[in-house]
MDTraj code that builds the backbone (N, CA, C; nanometers):
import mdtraj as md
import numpy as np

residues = "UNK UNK UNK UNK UNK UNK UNK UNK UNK UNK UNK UNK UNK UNK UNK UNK UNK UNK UNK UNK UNK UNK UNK UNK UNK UNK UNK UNK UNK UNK UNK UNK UNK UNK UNK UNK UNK UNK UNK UNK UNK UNK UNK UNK UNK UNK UNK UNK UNK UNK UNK UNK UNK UNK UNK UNK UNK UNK UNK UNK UNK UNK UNK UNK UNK UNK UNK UNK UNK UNK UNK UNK UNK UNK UNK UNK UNK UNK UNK UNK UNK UNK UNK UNK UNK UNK UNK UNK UNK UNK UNK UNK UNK UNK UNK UNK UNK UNK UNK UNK UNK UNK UNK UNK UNK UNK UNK UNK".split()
xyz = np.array([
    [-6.0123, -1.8774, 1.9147],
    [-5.8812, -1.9240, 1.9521],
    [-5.8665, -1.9226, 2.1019],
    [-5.7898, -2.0326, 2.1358],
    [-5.7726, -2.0106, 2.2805],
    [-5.6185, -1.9822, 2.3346],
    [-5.6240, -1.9776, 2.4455],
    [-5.5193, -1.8565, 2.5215],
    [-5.3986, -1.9079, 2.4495],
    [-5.3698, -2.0153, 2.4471],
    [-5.2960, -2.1224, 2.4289],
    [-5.2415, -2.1006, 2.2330],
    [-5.2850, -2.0745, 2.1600],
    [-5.2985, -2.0625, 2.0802],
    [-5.2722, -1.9225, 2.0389],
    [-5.2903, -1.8026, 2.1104],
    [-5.2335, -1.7021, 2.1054],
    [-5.1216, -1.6361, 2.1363],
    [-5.0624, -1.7672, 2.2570],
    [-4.9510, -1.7510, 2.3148],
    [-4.8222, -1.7382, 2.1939],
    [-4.8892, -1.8774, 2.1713],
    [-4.7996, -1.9413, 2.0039],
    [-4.7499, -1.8180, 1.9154],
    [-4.9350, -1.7579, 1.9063],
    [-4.8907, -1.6957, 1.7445],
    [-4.7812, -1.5802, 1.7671],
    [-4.8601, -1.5114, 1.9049],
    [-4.7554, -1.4304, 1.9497],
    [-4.5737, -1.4305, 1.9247],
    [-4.6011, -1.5521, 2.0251],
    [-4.4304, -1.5882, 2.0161],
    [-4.3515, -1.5966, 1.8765],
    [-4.4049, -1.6991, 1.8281],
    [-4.3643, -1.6666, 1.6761],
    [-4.3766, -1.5719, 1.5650],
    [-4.4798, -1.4225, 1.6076],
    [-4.4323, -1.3090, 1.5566],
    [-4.2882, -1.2125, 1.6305],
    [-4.2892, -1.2457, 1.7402],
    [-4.1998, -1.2384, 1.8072],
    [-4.0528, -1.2676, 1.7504],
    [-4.0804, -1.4324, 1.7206],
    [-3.9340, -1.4580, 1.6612],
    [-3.9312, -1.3784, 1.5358],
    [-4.0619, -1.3646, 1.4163],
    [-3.9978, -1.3427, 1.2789],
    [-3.9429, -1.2016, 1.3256],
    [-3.9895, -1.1058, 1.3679],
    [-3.9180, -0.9606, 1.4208],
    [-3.7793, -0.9381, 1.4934],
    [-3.7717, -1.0647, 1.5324],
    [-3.6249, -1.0836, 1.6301],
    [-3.5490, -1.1426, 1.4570],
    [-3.6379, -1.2164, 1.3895],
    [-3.5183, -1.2553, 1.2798],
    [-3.4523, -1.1288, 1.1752],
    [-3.5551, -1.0804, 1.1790],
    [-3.5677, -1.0018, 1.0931],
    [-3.4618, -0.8704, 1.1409],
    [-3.4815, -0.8564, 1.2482],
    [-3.3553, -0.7634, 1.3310],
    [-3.1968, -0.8139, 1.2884],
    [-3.1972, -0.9366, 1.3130],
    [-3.0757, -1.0225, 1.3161],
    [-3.0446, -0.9820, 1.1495],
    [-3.0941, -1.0141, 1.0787],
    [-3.0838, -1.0305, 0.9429],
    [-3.0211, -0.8758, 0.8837],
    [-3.1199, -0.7891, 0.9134],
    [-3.0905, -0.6297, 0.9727],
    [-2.9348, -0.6362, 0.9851],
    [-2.8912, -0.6592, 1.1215],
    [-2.7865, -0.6528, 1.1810],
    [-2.6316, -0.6932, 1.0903],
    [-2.6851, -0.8541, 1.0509],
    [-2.5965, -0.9138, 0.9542],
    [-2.5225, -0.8385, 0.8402],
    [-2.6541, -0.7536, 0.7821],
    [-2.5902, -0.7058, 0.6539],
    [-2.5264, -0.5760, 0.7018],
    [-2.5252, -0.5186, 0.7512],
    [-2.4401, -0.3728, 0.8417],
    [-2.3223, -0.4517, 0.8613],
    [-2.3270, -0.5469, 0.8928],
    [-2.1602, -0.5741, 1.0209],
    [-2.1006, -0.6190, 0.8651],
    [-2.1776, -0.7214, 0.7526],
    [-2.0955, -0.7553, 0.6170],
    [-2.0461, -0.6269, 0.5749],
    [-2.1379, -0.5033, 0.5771],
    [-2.1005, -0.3593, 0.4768],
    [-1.9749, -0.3168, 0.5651],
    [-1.9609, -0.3429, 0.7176],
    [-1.8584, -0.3013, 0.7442],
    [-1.7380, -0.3645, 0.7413],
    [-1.7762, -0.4746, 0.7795],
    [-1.6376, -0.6036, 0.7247],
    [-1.5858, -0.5689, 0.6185],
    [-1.6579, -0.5356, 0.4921],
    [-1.5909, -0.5507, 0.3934],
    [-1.5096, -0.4053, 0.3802],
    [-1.5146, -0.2791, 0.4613],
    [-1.4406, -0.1708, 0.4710],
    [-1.3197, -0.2195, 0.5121],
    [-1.3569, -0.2670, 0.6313],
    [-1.2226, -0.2554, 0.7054],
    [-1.1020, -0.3713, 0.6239],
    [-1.2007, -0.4546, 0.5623],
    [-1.1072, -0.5424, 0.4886],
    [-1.0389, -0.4274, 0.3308],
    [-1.0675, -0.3440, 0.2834],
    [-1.0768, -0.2642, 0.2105],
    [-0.9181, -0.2026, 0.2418],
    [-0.9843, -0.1530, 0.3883],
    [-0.8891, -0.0473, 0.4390],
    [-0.7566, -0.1234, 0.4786],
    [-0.7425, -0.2531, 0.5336],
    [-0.6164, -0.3558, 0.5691],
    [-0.5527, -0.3217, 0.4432],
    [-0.6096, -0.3701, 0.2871],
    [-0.5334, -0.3575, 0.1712],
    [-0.4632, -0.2696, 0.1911],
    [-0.5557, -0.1355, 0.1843],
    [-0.4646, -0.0129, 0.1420],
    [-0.3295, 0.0004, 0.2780],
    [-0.3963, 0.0010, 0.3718],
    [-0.2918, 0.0078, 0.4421],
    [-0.1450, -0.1008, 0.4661],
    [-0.1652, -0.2677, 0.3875],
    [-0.0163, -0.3039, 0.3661],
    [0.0523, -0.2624, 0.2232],
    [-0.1085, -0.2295, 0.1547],
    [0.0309, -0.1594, 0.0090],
    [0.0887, -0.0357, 0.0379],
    [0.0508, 0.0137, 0.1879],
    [0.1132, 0.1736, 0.1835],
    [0.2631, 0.1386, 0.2724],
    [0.2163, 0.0085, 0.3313],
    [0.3240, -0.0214, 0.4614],
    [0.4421, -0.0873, 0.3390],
    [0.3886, -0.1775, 0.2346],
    [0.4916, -0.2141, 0.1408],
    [0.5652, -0.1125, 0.0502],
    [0.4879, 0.0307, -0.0128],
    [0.5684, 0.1119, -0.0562],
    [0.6454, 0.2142, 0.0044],
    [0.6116, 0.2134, 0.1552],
    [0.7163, 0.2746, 0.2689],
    [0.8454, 0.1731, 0.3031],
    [0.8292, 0.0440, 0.2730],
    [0.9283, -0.0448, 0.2850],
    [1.0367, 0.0111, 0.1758],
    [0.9962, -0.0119, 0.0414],
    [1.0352, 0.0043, -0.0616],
    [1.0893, 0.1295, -0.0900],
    [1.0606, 0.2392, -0.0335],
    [1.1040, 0.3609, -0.0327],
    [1.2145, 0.3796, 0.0454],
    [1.2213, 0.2865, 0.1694],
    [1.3347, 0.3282, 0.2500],
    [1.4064, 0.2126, 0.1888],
    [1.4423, 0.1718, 0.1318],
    [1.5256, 0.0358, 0.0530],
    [1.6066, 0.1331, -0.0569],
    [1.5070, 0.1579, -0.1016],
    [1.5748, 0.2570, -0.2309],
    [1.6403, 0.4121, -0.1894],
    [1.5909, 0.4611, -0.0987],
    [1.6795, 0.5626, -0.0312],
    [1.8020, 0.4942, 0.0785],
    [1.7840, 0.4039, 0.1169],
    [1.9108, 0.3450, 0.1618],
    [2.0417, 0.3224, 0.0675],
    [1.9440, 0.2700, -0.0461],
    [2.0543, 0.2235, -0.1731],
    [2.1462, 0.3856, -0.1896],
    [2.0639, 0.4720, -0.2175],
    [2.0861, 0.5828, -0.2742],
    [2.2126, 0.6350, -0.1917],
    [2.1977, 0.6329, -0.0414],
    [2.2631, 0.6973, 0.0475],
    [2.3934, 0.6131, 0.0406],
    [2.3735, 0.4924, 0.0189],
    [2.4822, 0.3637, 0.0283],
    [2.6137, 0.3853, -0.1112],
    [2.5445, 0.4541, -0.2254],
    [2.5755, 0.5048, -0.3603],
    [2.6153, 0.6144, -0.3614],
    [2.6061, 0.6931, -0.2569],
    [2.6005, 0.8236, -0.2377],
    [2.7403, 0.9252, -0.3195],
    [2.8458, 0.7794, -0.2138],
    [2.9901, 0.8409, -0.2691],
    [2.9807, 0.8491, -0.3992],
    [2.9388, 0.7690, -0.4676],
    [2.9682, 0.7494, -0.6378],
    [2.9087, 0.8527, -0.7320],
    [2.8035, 0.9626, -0.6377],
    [2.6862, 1.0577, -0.6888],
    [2.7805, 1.1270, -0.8519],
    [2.8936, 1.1648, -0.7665],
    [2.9823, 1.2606, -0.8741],
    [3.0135, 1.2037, -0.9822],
    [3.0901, 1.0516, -0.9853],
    [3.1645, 1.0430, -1.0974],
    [3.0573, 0.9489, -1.1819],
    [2.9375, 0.9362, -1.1340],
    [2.8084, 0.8662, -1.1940],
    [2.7391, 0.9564, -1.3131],
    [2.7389, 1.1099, -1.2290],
    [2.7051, 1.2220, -1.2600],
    [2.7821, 1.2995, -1.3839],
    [2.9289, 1.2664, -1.3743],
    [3.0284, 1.2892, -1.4424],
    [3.0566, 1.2424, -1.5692],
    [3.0252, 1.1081, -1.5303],
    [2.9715, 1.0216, -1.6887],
    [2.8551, 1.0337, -1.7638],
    [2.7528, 1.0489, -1.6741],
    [2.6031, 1.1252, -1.7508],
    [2.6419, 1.2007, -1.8450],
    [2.6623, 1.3027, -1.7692],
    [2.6893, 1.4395, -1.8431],
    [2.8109, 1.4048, -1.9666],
    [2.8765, 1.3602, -1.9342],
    [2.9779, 1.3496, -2.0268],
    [2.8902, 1.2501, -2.1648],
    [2.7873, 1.2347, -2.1442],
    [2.7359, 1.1701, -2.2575],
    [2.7023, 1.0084, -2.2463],
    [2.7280, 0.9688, -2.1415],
    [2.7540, 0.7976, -2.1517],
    [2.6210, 0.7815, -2.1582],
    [2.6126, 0.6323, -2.1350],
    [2.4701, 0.6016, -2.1348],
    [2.4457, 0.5647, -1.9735],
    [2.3260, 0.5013, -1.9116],
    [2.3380, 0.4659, -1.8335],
    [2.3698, 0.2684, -1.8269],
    [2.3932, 0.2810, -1.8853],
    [2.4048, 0.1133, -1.9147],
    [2.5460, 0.0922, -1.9314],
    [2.6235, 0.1959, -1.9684],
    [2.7655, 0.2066, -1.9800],
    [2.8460, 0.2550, -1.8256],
    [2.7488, 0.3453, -1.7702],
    [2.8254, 0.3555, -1.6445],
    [2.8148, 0.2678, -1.5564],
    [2.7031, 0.1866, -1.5810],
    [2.7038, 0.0714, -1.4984],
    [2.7577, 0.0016, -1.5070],
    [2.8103, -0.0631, -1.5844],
    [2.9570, -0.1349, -1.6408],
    [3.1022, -0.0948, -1.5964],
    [3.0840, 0.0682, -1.6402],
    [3.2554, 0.0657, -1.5903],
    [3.2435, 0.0811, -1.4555],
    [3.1433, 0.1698, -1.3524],
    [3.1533, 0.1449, -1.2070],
    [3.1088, 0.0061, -1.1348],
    [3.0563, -0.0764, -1.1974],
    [3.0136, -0.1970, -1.1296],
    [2.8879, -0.1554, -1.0890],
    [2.7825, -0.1008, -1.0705],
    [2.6811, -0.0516, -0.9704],
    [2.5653, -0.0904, -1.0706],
    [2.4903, -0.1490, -1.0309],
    [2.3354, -0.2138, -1.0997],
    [2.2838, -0.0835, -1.1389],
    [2.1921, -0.1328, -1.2685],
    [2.1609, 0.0105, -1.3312],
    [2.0458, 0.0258, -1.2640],
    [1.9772, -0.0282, -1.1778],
    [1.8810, 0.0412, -1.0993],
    [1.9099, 0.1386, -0.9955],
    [2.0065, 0.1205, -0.9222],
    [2.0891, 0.1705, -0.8229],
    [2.1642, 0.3183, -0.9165],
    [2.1874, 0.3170, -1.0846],
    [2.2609, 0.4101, -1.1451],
    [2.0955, 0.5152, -1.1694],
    [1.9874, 0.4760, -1.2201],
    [1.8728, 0.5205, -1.2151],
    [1.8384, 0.6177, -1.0666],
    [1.8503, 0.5351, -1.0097],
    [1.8497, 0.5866, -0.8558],
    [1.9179, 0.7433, -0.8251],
    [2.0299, 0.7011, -0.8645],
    [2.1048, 0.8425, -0.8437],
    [2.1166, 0.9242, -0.9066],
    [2.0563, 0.8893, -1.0409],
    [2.0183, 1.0143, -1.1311],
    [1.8872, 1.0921, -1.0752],
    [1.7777, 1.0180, -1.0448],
    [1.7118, 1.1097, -0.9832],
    [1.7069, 1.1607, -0.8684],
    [1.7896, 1.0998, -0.7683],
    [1.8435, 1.1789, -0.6154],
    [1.8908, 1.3278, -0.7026],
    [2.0053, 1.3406, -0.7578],
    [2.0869, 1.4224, -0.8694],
    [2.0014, 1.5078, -0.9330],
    [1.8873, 1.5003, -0.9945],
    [1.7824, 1.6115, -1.0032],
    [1.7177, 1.6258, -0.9197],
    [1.6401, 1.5024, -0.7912],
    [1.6090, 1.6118, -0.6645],
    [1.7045, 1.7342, -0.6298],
    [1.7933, 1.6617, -0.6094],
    [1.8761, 1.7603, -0.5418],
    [1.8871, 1.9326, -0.6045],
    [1.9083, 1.8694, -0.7264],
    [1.9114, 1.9968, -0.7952],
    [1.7994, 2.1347, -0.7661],
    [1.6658, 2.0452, -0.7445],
    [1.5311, 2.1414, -0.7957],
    [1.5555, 2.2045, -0.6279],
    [1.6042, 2.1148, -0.5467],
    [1.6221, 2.2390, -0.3965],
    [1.7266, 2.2982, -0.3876],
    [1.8040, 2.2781, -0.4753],
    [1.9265, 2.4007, -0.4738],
    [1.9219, 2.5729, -0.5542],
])
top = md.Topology()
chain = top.add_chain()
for i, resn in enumerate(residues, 1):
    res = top.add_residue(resn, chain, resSeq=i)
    for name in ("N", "CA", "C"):
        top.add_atom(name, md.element.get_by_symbol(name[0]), res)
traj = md.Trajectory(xyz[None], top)
């Protein structure tokens, strides 16, 4: 073989080792892409149930006045589908303050 000819083979072991690096490289940066894409999820379903949490403790606080006579009808037997009726207040919002109403309780 001449010089010329070795130059070649050279070079082109050259490239397959440079490809082969690259290729290397590729699948690391995919294994990490796909974390961080992983980790975005978790972190807007945590940013959406912190939304949702302060929505529903807003409600709660917004309901707040009504805690007693909500509480008053519980106990007195109603249903919750009935107090929602005679106070006007969505029975999610009546749900709501039943369990503010046993938080509260378990720190008292």
């Amino acid at each position: 073989m001449e010089m010329m000819d070795m130059i070649v083979l050279g070079l082109l072991v050259l490239l397959v080792i440079i490809l082969f690096i690259l290729m290397n490289k590729n699948a690391k940066l995919s294994a990490e892409n796909k974390k961080l894409t992983e980790i975005l999820e978790v972190k807007d379903v945590t940013i959406a149930n912190y939304e949702a949490s302060r929505v529903a403790v807003s409600d709660v606080i917004e309901n707040f006045s009504s805690l007693d006579d909500v509480m008053t009808l519980i106990n007195a037997g109603e249903s919750k589908a009935s107090v929602s009726e005679k106070l006007n207040i969505p029975l999610s919002k009546i749900e709501l303050i039943i369990k503010f109403d046993k938080l509260k309780h378990k720190k008292a």
